[in-house]
Every structure is written in structure tokens, then in C-alpha cells.
N, C-alpha and C positions, 0 to 999 in steps of 0.2 A: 618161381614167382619173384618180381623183384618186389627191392625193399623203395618206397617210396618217403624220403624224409621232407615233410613240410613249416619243420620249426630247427633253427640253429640259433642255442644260446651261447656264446662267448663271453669269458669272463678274463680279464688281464688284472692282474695286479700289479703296481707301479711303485717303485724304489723312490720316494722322495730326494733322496740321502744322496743318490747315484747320479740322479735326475742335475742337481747342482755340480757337481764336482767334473762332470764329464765336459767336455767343450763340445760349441752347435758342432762342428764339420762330423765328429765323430757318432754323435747320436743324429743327425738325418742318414747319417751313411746305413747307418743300421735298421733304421724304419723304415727306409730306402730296398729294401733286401728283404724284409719281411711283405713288405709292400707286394713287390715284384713276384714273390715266391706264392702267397696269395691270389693276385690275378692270374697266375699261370694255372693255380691247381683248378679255379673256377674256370679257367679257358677249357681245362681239360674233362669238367663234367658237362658243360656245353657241349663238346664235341659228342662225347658216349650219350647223350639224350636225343643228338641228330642223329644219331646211327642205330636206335633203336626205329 
């Protein structure tokens, strides 16, 4: 029987401290990557929902 999930809570916590100190090219790069890594995994429960 599958498991059906209808609530996703996400919680981030953020480094103020880090937030300054880092230059823009370096932190888009990195959100950039999180980003990316995100829409793939969602591409990939789309896919297993059309093939059920």
C-alpha cells in the first residue's frame, strides 16, 4: 500500500554572520546548486506518479 504525503514542512536556519562575510558570486552559486538539486528531485517524484 503506498504512502501518500500531503503536507511538507521545511524549516532552514540562516547564519546571519556568514550571510555578510561571504561575497554575492559565491552564495548565488551555492543556492544556485540547492536550487537545481531541488527541482530535479521533484522532477523525479513527478515522473514515479506518472508511472503509477
Amino acid at each position: 500500500m503506498p504512502i501518500e504525503i500531503k503536507e511538507l514542512h521545511i524549516k532552514i536556519n540562516v547564519n546571519e554572520a556568514s550571510k555578510t562575510n561571504a561575497a554575492p558570486d559565491t552564495s548565488k552559486s551555492k543556492d544556485g546548486g540547492a536550487v537545481t538539486e531541488c527541482v530535479e528531485q521533484v522532477m523525479k517524484i513527478i515522473e514515479r506518479k506518472k508511472e503509477r
